[in-house]
Backbone of each chain as nested JSON, in Angstrom:
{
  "chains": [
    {"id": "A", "residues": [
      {"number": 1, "name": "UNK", "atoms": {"N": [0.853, -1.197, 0.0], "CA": [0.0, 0.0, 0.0], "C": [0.882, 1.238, 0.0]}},
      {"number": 2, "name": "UNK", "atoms": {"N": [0.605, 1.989, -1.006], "CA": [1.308, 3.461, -0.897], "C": [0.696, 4.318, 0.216]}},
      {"number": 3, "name": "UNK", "atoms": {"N": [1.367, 5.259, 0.734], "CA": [1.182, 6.216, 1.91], "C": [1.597, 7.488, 1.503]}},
      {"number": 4, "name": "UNK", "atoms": {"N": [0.598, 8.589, 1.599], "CA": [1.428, 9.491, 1.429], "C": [1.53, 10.531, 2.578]}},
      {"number": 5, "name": "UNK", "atoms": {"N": [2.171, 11.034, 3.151], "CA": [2.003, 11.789, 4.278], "C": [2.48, 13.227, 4.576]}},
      {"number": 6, "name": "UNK", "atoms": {"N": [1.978, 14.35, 4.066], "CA": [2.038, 15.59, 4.297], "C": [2.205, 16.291, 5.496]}},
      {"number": 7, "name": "UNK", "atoms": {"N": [3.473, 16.685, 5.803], "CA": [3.632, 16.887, 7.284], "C": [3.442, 18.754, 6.876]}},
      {"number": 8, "name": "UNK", "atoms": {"N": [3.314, 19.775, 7.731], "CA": [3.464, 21.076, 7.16], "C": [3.408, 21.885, 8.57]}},
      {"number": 9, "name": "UNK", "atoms": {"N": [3.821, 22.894, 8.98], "CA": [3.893, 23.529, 10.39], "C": [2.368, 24.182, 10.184]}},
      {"number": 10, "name": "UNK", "atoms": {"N": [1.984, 24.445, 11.568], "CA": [0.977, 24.438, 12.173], "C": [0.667, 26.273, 11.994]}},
      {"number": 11, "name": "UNK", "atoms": {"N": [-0.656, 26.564, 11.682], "CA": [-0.753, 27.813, 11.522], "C": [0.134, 28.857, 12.639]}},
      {"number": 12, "name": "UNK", "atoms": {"N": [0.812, 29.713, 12.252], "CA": [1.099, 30.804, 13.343], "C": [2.737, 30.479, 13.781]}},
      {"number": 13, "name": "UNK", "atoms": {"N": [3.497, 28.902, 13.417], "CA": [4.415, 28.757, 13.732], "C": [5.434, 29.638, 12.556]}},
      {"number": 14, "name": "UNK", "atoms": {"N": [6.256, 30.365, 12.855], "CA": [6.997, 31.249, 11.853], "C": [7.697, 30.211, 10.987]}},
      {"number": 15, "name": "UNK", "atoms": {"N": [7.875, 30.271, 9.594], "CA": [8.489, 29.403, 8.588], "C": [9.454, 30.037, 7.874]}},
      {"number": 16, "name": "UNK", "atoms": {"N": [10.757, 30.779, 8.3], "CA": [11.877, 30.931, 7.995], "C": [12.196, 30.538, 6.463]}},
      {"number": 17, "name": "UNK", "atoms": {"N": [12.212, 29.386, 6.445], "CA": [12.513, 28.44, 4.714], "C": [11.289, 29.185, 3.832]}},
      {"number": 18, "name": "UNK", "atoms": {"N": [10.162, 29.11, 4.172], "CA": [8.844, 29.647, 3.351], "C": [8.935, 31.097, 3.181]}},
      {"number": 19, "name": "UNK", "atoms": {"N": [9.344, 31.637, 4.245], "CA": [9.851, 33.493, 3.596], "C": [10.996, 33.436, 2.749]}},
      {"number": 20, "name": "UNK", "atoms": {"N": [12.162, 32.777, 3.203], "CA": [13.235, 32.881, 2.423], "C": [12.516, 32.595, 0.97]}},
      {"number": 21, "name": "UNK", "atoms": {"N": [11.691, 31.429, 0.54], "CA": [10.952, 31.185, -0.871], "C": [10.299, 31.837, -1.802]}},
      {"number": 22, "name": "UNK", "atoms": {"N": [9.658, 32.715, -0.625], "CA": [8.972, 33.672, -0.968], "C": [9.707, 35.112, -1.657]}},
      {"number": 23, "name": "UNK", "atoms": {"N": [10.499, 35.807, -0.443], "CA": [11.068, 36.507, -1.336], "C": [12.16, 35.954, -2.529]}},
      {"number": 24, "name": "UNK", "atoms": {"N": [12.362, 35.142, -2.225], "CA": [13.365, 34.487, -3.729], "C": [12.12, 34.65, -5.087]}},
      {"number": 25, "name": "UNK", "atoms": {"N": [10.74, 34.486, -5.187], "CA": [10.083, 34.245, -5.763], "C": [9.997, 35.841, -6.567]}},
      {"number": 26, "name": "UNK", "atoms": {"N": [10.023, 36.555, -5.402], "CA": [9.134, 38.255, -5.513], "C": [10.578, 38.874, -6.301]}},
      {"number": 27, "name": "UNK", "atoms": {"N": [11.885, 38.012, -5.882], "CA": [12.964, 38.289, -6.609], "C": [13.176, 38.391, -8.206]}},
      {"number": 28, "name": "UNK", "atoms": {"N": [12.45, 36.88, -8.226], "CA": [12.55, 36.409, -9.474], "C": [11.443, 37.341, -10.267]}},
      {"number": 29, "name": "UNK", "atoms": {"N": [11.027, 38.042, -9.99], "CA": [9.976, 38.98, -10.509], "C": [8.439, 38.547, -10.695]}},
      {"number": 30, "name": "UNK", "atoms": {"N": [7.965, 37.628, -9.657], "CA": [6.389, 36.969, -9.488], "C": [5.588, 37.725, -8.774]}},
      {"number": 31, "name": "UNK", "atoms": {"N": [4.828, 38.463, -9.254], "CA": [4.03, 39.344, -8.413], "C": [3.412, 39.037, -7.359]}},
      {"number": 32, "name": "UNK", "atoms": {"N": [2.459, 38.04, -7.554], "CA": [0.917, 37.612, -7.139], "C": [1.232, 36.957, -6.18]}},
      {"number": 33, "name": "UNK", "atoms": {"N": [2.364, 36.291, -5.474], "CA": [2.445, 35.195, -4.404], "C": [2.553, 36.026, -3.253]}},
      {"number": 34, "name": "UNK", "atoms": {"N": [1.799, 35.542, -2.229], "CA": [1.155, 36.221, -1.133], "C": [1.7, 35.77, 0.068]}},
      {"number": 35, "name": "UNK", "atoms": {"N": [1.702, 33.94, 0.19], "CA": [2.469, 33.803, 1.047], "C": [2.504, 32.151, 0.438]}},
      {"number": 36, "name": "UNK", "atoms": {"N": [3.841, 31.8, 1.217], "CA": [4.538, 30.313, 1.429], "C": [5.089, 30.005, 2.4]}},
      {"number": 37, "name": "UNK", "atoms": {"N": [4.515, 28.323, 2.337], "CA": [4.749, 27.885, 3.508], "C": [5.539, 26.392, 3.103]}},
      {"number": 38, "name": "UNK", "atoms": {"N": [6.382, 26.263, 3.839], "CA": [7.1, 24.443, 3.218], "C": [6.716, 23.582, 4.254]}},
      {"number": 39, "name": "UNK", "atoms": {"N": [6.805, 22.502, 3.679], "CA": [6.443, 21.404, 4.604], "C": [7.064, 20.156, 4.009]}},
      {"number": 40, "name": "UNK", "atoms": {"N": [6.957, 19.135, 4.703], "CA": [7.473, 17.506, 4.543], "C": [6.482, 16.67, 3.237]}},
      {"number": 41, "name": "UNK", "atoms": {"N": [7.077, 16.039, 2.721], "CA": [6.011, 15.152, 2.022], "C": [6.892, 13.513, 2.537]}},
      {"number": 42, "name": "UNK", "atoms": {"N": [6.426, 12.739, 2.966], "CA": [6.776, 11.521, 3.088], "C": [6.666, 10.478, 2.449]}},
      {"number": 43, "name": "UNK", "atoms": {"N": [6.563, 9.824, 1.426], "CA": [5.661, 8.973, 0.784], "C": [6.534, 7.446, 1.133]}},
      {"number": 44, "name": "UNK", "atoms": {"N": [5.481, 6.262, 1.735], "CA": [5.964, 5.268, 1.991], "C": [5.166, 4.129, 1.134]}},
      {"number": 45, "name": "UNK", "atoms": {"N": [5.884, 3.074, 1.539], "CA": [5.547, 1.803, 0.846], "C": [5.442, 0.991, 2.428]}},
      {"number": 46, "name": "UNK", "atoms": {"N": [3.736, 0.201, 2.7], "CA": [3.514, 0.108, 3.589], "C": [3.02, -1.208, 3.133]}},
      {"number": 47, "name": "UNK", "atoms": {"N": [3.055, -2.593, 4.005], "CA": [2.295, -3.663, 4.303], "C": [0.609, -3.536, 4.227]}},
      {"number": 48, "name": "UNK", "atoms": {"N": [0.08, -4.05, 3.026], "CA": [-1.325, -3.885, 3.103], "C": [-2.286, -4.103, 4.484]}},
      {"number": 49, "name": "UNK", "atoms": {"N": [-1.572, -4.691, 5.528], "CA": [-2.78, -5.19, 6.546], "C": [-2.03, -3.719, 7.771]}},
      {"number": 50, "name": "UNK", "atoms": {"N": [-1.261, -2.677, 6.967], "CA": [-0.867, -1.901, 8.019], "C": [-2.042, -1.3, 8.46]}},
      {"number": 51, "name": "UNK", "atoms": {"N": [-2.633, -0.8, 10.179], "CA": [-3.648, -0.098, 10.706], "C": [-3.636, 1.245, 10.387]}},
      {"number": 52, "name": "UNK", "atoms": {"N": [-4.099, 2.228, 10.201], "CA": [-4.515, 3.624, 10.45], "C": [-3.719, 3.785, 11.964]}},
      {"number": 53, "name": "UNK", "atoms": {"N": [-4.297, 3.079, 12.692], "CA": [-3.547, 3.206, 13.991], "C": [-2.117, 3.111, 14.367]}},
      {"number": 54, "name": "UNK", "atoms": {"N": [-1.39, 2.548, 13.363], "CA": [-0.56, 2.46, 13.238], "C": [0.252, 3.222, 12.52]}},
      {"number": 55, "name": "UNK", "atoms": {"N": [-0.241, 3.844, 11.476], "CA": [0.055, 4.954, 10.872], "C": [0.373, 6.188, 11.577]}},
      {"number": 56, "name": "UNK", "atoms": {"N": [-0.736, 6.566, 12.183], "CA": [-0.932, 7.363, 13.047], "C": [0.21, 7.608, 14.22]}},
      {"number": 57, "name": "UNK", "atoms": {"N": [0.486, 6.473, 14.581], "CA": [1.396, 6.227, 15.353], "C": [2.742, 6.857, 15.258]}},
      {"number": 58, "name": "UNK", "atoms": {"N": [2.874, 6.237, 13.616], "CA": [4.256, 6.272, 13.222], "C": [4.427, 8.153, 13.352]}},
      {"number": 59, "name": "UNK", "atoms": {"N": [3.888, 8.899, 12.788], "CA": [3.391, 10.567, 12.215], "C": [3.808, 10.682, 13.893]}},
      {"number": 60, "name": "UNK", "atoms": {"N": [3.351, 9.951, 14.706], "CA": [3.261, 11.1, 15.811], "C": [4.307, 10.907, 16.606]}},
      {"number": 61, "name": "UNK", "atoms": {"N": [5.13, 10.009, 16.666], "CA": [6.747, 9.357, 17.076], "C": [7.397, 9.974, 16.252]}},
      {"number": 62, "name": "UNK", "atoms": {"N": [7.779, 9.762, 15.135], "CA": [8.722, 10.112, 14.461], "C": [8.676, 11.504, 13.238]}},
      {"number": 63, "name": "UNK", "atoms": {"N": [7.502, 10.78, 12.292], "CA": [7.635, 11.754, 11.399], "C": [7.116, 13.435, 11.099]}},
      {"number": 64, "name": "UNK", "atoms": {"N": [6.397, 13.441, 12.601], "CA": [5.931, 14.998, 12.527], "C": [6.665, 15.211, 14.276]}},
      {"number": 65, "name": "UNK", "atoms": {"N": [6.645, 16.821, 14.227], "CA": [6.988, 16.941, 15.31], "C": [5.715, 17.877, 15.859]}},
      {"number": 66, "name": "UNK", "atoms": {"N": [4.931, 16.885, 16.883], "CA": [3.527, 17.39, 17.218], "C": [3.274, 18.701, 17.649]}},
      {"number": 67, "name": "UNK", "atoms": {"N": [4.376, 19.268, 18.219], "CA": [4.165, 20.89, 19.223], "C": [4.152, 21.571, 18.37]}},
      {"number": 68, "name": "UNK", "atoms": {"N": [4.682, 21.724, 16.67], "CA": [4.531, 22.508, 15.658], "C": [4.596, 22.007, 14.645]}},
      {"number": 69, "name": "UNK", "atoms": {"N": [4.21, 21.102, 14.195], "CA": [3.783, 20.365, 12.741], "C": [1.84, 19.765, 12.733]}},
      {"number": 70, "name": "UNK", "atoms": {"N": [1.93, 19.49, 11.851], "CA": [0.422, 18.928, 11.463], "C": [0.753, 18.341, 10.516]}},
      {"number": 71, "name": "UNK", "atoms": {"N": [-0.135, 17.116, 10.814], "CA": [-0.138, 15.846, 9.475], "C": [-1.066, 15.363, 8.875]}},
      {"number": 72, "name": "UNK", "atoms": {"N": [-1.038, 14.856, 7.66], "CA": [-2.152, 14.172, 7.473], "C": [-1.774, 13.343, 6.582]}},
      {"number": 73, "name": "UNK", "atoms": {"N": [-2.496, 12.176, 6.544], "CA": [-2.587, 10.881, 6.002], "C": [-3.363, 10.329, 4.514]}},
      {"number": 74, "name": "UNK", "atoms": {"N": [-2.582, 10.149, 3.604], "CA": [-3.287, 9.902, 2.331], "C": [-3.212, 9.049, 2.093]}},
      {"number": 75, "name": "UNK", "atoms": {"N": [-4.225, 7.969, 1.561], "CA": [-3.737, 6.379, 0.967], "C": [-3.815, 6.361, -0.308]}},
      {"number": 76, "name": "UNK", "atoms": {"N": [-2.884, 6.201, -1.006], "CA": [-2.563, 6.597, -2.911], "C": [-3.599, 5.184, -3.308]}},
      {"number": 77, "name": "UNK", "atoms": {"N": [-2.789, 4.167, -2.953], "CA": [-3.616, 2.854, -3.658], "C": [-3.239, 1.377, -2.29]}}
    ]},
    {"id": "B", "residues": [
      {"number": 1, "name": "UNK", "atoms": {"N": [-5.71, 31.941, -4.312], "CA": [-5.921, 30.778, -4.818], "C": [-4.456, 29.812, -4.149]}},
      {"number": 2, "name": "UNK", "atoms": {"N": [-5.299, 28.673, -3.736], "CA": [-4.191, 28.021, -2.988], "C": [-3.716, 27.195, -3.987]}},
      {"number": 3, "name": "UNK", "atoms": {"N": [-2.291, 26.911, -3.845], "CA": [-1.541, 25.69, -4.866], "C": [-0.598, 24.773, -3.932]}},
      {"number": 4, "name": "UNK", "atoms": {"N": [-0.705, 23.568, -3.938], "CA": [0.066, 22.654, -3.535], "C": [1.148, 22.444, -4.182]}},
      {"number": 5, "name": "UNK", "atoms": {"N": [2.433, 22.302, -3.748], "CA": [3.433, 21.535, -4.793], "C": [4.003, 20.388, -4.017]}},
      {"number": 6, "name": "UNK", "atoms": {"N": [4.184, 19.315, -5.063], "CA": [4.645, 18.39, -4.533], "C": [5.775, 18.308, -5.275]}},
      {"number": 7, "name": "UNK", "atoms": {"N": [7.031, 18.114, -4.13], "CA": [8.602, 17.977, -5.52], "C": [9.104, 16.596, -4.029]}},
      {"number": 8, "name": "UNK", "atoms": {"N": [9.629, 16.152, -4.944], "CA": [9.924, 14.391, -4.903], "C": [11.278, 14.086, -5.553]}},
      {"number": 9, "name": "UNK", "atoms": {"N": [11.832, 13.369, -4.866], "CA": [13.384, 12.626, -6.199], "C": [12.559, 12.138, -7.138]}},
      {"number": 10, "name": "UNK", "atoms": {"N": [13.215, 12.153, -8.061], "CA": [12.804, 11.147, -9.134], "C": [13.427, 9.46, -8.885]}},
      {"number": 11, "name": "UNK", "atoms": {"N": [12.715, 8.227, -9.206], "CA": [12.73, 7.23, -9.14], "C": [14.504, 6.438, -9.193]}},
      {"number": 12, "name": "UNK", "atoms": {"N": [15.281, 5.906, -8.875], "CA": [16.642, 5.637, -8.845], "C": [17.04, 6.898, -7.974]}},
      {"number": 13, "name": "UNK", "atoms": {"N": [17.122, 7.883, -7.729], "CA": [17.838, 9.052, -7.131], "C": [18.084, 8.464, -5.84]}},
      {"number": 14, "name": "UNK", "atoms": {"N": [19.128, 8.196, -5.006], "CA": [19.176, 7.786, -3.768], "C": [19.098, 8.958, -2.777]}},
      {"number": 15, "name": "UNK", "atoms": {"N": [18.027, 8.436, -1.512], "CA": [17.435, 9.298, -0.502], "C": [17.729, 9.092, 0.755]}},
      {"number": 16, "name": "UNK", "atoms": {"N": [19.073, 8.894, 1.059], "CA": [19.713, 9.066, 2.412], "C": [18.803, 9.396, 3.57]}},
      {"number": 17, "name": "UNK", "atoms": {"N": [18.101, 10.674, 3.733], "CA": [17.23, 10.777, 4.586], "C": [15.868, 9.758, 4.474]}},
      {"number": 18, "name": "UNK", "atoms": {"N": [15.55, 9.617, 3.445], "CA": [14.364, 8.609, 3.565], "C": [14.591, 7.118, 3.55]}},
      {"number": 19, "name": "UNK", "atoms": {"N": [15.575, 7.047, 4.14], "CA": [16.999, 5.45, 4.104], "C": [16.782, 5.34, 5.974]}},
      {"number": 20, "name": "UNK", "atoms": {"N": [16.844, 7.152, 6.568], "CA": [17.407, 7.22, 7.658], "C": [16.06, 7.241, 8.159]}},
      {"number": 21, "name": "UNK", "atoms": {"N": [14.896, 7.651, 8.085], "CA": [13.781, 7.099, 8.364], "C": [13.436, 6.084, 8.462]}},
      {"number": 22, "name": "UNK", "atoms": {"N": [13.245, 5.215, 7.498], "CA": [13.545, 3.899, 7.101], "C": [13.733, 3.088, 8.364]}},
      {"number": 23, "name": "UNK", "atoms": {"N": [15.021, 3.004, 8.72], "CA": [15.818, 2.411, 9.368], "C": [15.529, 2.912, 10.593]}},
      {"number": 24, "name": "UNK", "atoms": {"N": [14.602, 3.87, 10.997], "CA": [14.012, 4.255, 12.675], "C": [12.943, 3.486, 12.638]}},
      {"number": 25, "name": "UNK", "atoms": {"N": [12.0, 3.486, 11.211], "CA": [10.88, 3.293, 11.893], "C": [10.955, 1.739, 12.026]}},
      {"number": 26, "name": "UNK", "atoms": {"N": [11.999, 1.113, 11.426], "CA": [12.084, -0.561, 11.747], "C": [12.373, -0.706, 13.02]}},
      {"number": 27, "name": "UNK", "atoms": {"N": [13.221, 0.479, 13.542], "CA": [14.046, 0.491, 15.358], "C": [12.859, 0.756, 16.267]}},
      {"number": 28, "name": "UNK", "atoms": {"N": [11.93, 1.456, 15.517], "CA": [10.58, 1.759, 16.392], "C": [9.261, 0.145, 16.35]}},
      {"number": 29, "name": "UNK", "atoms": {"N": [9.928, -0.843, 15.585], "CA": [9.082, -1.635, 15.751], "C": [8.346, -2.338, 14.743]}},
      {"number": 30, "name": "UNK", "atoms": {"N": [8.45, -0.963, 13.864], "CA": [7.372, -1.192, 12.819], "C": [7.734, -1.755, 11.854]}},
      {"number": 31, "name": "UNK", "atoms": {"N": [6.904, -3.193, 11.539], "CA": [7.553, -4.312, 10.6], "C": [7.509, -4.356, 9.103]}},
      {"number": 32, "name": "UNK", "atoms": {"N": [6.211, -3.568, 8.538], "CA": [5.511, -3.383, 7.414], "C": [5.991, -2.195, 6.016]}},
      {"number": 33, "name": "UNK", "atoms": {"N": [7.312, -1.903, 6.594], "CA": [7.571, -0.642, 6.257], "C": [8.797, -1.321, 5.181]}},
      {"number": 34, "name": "UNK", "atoms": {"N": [8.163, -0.968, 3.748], "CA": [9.073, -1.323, 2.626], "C": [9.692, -0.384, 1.943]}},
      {"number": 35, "name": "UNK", "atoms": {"N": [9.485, 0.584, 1.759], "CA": [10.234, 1.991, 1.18], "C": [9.63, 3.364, 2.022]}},
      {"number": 36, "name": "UNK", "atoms": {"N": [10.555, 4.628, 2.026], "CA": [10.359, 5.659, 2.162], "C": [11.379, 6.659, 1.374]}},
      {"number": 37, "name": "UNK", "atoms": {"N": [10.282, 7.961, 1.046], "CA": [11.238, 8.51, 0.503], "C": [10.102, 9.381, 0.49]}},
      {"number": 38, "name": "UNK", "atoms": {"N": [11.728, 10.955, 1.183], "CA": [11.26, 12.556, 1.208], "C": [11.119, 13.322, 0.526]}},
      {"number": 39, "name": "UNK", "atoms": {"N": [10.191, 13.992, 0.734], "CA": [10.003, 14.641, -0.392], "C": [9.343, 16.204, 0.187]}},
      {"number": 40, "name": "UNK", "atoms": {"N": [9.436, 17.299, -0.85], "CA": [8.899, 18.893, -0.419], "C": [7.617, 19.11, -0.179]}},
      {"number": 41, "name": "UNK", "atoms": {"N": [6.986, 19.904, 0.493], "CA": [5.517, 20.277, 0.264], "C": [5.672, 21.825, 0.351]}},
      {"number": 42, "name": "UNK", "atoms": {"N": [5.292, 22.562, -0.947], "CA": [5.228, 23.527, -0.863], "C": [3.603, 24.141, -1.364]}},
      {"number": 43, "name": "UNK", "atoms": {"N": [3.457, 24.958, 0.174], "CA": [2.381, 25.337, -0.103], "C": [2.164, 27.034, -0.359]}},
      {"number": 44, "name": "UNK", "atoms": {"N": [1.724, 27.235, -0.95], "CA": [1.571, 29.232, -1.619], "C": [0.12, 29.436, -2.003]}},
      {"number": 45, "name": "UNK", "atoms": {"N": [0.128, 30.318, -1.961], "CA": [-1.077, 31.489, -1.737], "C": [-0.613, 32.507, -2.898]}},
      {"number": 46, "name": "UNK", "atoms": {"N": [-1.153, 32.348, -4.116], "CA": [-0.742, 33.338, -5.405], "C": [-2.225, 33.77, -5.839]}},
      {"number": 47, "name": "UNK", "atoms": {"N": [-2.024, 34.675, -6.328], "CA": [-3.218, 35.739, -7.282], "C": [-4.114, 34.661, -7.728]}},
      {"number": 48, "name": "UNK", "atoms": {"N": [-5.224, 35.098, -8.028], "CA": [-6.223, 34.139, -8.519], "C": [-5.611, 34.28, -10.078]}},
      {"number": 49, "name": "UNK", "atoms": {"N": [-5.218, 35.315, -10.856], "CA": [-5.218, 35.423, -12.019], "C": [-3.549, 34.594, -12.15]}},
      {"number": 50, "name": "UNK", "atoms": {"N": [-3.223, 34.001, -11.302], "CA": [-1.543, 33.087, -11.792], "C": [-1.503, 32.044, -12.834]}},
      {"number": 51, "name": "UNK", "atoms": {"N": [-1.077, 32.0, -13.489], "CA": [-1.309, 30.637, -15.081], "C": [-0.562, 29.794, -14.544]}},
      {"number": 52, "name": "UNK", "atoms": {"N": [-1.183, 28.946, -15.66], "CA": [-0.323, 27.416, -14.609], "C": [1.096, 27.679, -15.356]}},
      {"number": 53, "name": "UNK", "atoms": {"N": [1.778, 28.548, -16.651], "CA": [3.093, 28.396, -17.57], "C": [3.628, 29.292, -16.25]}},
      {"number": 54, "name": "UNK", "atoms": {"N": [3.311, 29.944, -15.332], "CA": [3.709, 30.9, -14.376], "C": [4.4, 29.767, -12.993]}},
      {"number": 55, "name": "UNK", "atoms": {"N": [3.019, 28.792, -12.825], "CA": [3.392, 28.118, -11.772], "C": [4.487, 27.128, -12.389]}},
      {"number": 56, "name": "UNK", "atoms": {"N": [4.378, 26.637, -13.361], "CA": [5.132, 25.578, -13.62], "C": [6.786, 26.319, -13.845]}},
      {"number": 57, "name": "UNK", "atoms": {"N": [6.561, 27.55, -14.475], "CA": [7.82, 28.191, -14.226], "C": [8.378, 28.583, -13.06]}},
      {"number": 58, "name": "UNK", "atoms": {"N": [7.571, 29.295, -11.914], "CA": [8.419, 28.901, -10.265], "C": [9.107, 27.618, -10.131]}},
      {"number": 59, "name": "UNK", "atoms": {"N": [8.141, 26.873, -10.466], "CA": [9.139, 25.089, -10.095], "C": [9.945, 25.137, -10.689]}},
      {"number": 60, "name": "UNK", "atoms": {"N": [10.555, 25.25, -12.326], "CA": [11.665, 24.663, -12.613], "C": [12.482, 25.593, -12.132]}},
      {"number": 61, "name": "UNK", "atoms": {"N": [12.523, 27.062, -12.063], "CA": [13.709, 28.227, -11.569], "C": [13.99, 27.837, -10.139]}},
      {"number": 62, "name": "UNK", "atoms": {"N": [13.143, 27.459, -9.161], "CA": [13.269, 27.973, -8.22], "C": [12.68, 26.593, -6.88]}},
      {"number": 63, "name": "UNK", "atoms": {"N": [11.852, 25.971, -7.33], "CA": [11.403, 25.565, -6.269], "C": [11.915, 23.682, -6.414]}},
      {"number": 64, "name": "UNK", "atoms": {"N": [11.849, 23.414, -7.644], "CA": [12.315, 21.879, -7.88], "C": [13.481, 21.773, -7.85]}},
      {"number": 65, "name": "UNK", "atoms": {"N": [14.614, 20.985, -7.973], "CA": [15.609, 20.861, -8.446], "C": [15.962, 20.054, -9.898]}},
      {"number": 66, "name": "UNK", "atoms": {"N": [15.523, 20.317, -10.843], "CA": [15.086, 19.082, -12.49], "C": [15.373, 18.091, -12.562]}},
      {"number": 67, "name": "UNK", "atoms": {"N": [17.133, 18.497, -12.008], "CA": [17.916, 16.947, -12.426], "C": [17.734, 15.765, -11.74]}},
      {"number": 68, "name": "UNK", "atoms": {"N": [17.346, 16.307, -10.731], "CA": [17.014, 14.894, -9.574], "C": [15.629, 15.261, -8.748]}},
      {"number": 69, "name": "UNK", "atoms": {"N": [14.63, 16.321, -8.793], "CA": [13.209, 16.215, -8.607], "C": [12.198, 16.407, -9.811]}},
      {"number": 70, "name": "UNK", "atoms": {"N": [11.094, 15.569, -9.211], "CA": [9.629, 15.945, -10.155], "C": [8.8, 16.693, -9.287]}},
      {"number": 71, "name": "UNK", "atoms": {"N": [8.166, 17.186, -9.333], "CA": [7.214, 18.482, -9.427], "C": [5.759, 18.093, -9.944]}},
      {"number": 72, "name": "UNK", "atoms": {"N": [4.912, 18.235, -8.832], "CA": [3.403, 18.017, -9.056], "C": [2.803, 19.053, -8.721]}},
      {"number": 73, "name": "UNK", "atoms": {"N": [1.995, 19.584, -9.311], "CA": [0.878, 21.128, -9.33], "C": [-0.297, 20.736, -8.524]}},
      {"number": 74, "name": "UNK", "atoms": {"N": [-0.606, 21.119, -7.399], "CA": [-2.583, 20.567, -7.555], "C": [-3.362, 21.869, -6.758]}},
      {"number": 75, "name": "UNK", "atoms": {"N": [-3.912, 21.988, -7.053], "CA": [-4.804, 23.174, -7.253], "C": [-5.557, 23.131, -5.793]}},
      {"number": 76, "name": "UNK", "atoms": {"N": [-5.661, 23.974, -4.752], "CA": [-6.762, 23.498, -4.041], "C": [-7.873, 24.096, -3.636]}},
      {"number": 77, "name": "UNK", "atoms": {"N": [-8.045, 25.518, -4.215], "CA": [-8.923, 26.206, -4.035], "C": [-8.622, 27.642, -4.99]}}
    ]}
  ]
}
């Protein structure tokens, strides 16, 4: 089973990398971009009988960091 | 208008960090876990009037790397 997992900081946490992007963007002469924000993309290759619960698990141990990230969980196929 | 980007290695590209994941989440237990691999999430907030030859041009200048990422557009509002 594919996984895909979008990790991204949590509204209000300051994103350093996403301004730096931003003005690189306004550099490059792009008007219209307002704001950016970066985040994680994870994409795994998972055991079909893996749980949600287990998923879940994994996001909240390791692959997000809960006090300022947010995740969420996609199942490709 | 919100835009997602998704930038990813491309397929063969070796992913050290998603090697080093990998290899935690087996230390964490978890048995089911056959590949991982990291990848960007960039999320922006551009003009409603932005073309996609606009967005697709941020990615290759600036936000992908060509030779070794792909780049996915998705629209979310």
């Amino acid at each position: 089973m594919k996984v895909r997992i979008h990790v991204s900081l949590k509204p209000g946490v300051l994103d350093p990398q996403g301004r730096a992007v931003h003005h690189a963007l306004e550099g490059l002469g792009y008007k219209g971009v307002e704001d950016v924000r970066i985040g994680r993309l994870v994409e795994m290759d998972v055991a079909d009988d893996t749980t949600d619960a287990a998923l879940d698990e994994m996001c909240q141990k390791l692959l997000a960091n809960m006090v300022i990230e947010n995740y969420r969980i996609e199942k490709v196929a």
